[in-house]
C-alpha positions as CSV (number, residue, x, y, z in Angstrom):
1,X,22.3,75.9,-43.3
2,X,25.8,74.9,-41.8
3,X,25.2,78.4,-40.0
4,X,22.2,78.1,-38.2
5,X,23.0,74.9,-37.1
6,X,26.1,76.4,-35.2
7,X,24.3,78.9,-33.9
8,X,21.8,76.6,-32.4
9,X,24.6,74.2,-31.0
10,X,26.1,77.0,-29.6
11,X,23.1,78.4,-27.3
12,X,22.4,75.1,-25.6
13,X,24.3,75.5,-22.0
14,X,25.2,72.5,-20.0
15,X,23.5,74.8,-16.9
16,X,19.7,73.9,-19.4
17,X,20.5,69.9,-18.3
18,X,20.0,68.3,-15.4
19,X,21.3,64.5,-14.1
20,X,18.8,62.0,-13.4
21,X,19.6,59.1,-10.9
22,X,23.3,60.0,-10.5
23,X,24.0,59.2,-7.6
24,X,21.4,56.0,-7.6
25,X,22.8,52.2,-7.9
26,X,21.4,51.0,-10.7
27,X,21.3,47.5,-11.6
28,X,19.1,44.3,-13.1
29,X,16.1,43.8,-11.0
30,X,17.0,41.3,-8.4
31,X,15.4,37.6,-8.7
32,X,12.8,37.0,-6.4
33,X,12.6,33.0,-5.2
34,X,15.1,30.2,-6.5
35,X,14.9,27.7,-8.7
36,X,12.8,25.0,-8.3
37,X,13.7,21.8,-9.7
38,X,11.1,18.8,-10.8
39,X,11.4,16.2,-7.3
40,X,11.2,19.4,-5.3
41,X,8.1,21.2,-7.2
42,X,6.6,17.6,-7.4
43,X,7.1,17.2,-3.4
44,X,5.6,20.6,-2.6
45,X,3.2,19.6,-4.6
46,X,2.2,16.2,-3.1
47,X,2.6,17.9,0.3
48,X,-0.7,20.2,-0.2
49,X,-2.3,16.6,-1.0
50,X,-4.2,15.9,2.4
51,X,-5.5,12.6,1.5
52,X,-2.2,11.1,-0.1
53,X,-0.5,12.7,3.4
54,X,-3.1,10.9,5.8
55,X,-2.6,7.8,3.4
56,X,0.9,7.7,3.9
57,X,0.9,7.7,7.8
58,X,-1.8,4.6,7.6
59,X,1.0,2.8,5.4
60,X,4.0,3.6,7.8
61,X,1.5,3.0,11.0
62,X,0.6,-0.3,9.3
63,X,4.4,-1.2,8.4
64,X,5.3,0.2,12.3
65,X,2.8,-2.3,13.8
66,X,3.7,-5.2,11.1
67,X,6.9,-5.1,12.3
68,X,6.9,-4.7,15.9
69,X,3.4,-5.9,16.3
70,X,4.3,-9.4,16.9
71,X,6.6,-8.8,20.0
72,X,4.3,-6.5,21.9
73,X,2.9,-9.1,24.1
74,X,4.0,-12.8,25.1
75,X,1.9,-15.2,22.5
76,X,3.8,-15.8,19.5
77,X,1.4,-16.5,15.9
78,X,2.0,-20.4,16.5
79,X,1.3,-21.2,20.2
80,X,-1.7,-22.9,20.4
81,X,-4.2,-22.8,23.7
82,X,-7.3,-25.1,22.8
83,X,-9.1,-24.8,25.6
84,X,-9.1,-20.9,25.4
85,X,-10.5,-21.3,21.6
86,X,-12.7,-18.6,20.0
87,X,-12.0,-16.3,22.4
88,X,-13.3,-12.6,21.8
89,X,-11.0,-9.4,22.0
90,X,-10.3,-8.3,25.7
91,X,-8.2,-5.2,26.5
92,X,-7.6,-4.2,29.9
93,X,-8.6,-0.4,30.3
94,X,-11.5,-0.9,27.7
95,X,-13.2,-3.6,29.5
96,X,-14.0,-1.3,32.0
97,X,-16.2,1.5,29.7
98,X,-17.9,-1.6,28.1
99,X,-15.5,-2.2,24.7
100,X,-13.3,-5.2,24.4
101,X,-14.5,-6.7,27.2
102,X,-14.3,-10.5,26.6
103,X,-18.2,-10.9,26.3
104,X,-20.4,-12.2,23.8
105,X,-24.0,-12.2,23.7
106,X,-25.4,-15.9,23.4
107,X,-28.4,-17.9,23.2
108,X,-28.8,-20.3,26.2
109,X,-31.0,-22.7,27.8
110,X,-32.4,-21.6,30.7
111,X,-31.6,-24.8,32.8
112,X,-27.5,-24.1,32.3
113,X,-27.6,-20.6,33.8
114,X,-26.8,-22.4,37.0
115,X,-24.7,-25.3,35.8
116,X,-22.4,-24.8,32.7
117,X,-22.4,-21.2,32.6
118,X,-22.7,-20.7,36.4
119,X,-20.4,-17.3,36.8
120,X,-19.9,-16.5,33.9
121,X,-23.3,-14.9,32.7
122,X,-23.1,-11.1,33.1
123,X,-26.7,-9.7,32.1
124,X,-29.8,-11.7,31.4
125,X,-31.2,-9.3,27.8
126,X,-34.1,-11.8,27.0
127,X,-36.7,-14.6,28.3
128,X,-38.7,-17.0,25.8
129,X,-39.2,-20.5,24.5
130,X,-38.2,-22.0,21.7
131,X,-39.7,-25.2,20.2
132,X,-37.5,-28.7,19.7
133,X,-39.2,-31.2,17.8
134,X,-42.9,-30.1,19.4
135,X,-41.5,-29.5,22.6
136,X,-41.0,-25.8,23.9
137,X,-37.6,-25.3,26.2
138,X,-37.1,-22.3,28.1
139,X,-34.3,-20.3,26.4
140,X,-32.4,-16.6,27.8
141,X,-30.4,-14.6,25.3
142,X,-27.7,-13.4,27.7
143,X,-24.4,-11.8,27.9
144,X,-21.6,-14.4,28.9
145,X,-18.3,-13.6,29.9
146,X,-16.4,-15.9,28.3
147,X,-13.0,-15.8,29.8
148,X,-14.0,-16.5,33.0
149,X,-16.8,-19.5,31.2
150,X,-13.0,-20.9,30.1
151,X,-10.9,-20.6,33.0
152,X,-9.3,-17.5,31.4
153,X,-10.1,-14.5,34.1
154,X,-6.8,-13.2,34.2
155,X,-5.8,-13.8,30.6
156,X,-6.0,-11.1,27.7
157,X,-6.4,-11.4,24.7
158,X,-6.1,-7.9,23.0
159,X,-8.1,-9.2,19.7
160,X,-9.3,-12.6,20.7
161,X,-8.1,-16.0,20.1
162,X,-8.9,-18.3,16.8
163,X,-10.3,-21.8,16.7
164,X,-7.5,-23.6,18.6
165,X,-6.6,-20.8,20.7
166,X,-3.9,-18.9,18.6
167,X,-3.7,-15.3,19.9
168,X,-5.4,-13.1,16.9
169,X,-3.4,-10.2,17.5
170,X,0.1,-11.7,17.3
171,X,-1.0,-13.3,13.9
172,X,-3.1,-10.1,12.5
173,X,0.1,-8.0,12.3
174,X,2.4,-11.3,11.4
175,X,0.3,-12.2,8.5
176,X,0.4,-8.3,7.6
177,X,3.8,-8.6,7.5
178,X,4.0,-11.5,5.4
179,X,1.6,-9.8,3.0
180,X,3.2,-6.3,3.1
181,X,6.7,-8.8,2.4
182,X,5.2,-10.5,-0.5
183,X,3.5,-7.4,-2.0
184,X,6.7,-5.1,-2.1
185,X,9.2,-7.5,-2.9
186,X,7.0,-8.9,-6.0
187,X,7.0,-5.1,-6.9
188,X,10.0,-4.1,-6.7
189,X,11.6,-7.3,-8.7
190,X,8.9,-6.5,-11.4
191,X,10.1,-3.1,-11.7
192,X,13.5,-3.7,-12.2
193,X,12.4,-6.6,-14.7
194,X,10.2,-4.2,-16.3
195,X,12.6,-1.2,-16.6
196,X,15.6,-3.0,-17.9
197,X,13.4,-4.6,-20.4
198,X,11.4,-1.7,-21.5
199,X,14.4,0.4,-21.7
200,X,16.1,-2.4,-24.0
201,X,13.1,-2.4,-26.2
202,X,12.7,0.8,-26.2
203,X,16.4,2.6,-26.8
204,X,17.2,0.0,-29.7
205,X,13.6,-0.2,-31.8
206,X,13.8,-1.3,-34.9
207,X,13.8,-5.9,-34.9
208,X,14.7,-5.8,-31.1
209,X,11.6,-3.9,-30.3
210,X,9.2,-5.8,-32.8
211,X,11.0,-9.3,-31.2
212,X,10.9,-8.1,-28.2
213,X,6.9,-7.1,-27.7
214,X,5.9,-10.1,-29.8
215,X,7.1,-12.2,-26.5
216,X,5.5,-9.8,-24.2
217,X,2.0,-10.2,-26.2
218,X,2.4,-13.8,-26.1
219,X,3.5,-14.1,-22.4
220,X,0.4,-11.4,-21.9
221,X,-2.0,-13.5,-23.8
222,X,-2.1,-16.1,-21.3
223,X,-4.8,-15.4,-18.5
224,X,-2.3,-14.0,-15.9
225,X,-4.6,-15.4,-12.5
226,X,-4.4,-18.7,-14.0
227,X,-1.0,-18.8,-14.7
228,X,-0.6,-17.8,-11.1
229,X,-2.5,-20.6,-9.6
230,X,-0.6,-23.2,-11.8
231,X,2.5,-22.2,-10.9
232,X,1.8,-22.0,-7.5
233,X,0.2,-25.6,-7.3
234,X,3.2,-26.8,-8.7
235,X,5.6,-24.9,-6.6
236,X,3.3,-25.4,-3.4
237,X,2.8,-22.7,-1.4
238,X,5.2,-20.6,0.4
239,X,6.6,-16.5,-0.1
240,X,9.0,-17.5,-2.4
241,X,6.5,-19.2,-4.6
242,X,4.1,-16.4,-4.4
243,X,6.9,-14.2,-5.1
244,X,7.9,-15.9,-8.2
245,X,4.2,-16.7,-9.7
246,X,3.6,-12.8,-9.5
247,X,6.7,-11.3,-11.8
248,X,5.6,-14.0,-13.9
249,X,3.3,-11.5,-15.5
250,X,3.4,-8.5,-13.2
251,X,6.7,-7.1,-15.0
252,X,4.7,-6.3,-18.4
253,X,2.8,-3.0,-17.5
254,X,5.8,-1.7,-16.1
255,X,8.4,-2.7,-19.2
256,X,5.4,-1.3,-21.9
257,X,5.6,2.2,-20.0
258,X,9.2,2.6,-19.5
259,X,9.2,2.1,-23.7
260,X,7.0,4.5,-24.2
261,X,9.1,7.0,-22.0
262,X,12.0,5.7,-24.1
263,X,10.5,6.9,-27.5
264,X,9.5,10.2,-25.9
265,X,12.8,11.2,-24.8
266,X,15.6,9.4,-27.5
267,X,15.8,11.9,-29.8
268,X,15.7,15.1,-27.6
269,X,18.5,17.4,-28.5
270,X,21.0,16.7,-25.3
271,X,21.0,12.6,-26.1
272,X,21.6,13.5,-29.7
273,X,24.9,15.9,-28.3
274,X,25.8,13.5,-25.9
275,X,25.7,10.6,-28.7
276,X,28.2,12.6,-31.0
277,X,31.0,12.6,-28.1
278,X,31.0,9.7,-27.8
279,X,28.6,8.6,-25.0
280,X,27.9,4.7,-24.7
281,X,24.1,3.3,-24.9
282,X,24.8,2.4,-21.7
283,X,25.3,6.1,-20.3
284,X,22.6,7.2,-22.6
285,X,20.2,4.5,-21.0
286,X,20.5,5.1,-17.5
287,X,21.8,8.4,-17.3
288,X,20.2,10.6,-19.8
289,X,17.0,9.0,-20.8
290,X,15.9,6.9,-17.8
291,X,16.0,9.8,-15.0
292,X,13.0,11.3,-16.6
293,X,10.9,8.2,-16.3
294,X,11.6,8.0,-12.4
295,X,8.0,10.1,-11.5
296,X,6.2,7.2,-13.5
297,X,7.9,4.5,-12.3
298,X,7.2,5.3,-8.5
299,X,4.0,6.3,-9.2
300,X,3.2,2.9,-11.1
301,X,4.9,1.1,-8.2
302,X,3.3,2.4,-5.9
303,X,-0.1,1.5,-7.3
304,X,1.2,-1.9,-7.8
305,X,1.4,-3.0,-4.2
306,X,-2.0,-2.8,-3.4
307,X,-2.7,-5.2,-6.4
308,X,0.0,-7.6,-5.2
309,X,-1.4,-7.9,-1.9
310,X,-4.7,-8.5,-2.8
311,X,-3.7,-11.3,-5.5
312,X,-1.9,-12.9,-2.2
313,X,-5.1,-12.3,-0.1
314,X,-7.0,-13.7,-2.9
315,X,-5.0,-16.9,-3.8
316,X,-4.7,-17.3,0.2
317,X,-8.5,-17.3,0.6
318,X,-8.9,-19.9,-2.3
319,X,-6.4,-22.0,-0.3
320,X,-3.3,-21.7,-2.4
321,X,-1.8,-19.4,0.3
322,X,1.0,-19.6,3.1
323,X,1.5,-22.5,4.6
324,X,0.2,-23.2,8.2
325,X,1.2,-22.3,10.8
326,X,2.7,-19.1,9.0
327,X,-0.3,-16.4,8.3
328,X,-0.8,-14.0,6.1
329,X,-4.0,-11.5,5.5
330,X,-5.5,-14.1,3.1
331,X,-5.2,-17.0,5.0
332,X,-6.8,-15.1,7.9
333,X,-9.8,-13.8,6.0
334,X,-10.3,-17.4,5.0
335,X,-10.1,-19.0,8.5
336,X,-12.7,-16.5,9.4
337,X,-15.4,-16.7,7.1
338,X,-16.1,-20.0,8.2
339,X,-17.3,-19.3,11.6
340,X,-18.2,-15.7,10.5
341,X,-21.8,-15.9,11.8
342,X,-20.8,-17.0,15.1
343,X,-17.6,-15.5,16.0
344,X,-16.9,-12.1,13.1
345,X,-13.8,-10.7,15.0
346,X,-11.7,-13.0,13.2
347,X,-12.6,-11.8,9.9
348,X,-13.5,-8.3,10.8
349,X,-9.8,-7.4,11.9
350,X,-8.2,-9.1,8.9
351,X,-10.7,-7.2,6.4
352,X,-10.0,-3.4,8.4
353,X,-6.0,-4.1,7.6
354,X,-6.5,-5.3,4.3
355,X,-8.9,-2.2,3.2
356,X,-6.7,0.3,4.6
357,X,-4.1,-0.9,2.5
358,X,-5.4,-0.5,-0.1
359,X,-7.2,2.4,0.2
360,X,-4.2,3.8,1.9
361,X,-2.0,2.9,-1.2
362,X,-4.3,3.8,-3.7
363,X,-4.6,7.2,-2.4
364,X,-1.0,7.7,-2.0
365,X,-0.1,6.7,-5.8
366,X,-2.7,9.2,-7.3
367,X,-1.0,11.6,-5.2
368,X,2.1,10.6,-6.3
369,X,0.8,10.7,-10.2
370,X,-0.8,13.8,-9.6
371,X,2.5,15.3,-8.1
372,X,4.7,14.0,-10.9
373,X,2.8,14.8,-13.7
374,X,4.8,17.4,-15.3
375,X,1.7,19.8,-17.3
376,X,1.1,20.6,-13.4
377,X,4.3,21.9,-12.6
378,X,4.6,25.4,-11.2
379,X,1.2,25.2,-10.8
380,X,-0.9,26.0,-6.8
């Protein structure tokens, strides 16, 4: 057998063989891409979000004009004209195509078209009489012009004036920044409240956390809008006040999901490791277990603001908001619902801001939740 395996070893030639890819450089396929890490997967992400992208150019536009608003013409939110009261919006350029053009369409007895509102009348739309205790008077609905009914010809008012002649735009965008103030600020010291708390409760368990959430369900167990209005009836009104009546409660939805992320991630593998070397709770807290709650707690932040405004807007409407002469979105709303009939520019402005904001924030946080939610990562 040993035989006939010799002669077979010995009639294979190395001229039978021939060399595949010798002179080819062969190594590991080459990665295509890089790595991608969460904030940058969730921001591609929240990019291809139109609606959250429009949304987030309303806020900025809005915070633009909140800021600067005020100073871009010569009336500041407290100067008072009376006798140019209840004027409506006039803009320059637009007057002239018809828009803005500081006339309103009244109903007036024929007799005055020569006396009281001599000059001032620009079209004549209707003709008929209208019966006074049995007696018919001859009436016009016409179109009045009434900057120049008030002495006011060269004057503009770019969104008219309020009832004792305060200039509506000055106070539109300085009662949006009071708003926007109160809003963010009550969010952002209820997130911090909320985090340090839930992460307490959270990290520890055990009697902290029962002790812990009993408070919370007791401080949550009172109606949280009545607690508000107390507080701020005692307090009286003013941002700070507002401010303080709102983390009275508003910190609780924030503390109860930061727990939860707590539980999640406290006895992964790498907090385990880290906790046999020797790491502090403190380091474990903020530095291993806290970063992966981040996503949530903008998100939740973010959806937060629009509900802080609108508590402001509310309590200001059932006059428990700023006081005068300072405005805010509320307290314009509710100085224009009562003349609303007669004069609705000084409600309709307030109500555009107020919806934008909240649409526009609402729109932006479910982008935002939709872009950090980790089962869509990687995802198109």
């Amino acid at each position: 057998m040993d035989d006939i395996k010799d002669m077979k070893i010995n009639e294979i030639n190395k001229e039978d063989f021939e060399f595949v890819q010798l002179e080819d450089n062969i190594k590991d396929e080459k990665i295509q891409g890089e790595a991608i890490g969460f904030f940058k997967d969730a921001m591609l992400r929240f990019k291809k979000n139109k609606a959250s992208i429009v949304a987030g150019w309303v806020i900025l536009i809005i915070i633009f004009m909140a800021i600067l608003g005020p100073s871009m013409n010569k009336y500041t939110y407290r100067e008072q004209h009376v006798d140019w009261a209840l004027l409506p919006p006039r803009v320059p350029k637009l007057e002239k195509m018809g828009m803005f053009d500081g006339t309103k369409i009244m109903e007036v007895r024929k007799e005055n078209l020569d006396g009281k509102y001599a000059g001032s009348v620009v079209e004549i739309l209707e003709e008929y009489d209208k019966e006074y205790n049995g007696v018919k008077v001859p009436m016009v609905k016409a179109k009045v012009n009434l900057y120049k009914l008030k002495g006011a010809e060269d004057v503009y008012f770019w969104l008219g004036t309020d009832s004792i002649g305060r200039d509506m735009w000055t106070r539109l965008w300085r009662g949006s920044r009071v708003s926007l103030m109160i809003g963010i600020l009550a969010v952002l010291i209820n997130m911090f409240i909320g985090v340090v708390y839930g992460s307490i409760s959270g990290y520890y368990g055990g009697w902290v956390d029962m002790v812990m959430q009993r408070i919370i369900e007791i401080i949550g167990g009172i109606p949280s809008l009545v607690l508000i209005i107390l507080f701020v009836m005692y307090l009286g009104s003013g941002i700070v006040p507002f401010i303080l009546a709102m983390i009275l409660t508003g910190w609780i939805g924030m503390s109860r999901m930061i727990r939860a992320q707590f539980y999640k991630y406290k006895g992964q593998e790498y907090v385990l490791a880290s906790r046999t070397m020797g790491a502090r709770d403190r380091l474990l807290i903020f530095r291993h277990i806290l970063p992966n709650a981040i996503g949530p707690i903008i998100t939740q932040a973010t959806l937060a603001v629009p509900g802080a405004i609108f508590t402001e807007s509310f309590l200001s409407y059932l006059g428990l908001g700023i006081g005068a002469p300072e405005p805010s979105i509320g307290v314009l709303l509710a100085e224009g619902q009562k003349v609303l009939l007669d004069h609705p520019h000084l409600t309709l402005f307030p109500a555009i801001i107020i919806s934008l904001l909240m649409l526009s924030f609402n729109l932006f946080g479910n982008g935002l939740r939709d872009a950090f939610d980790p089962t869509l990562r990687g995802q198109e």
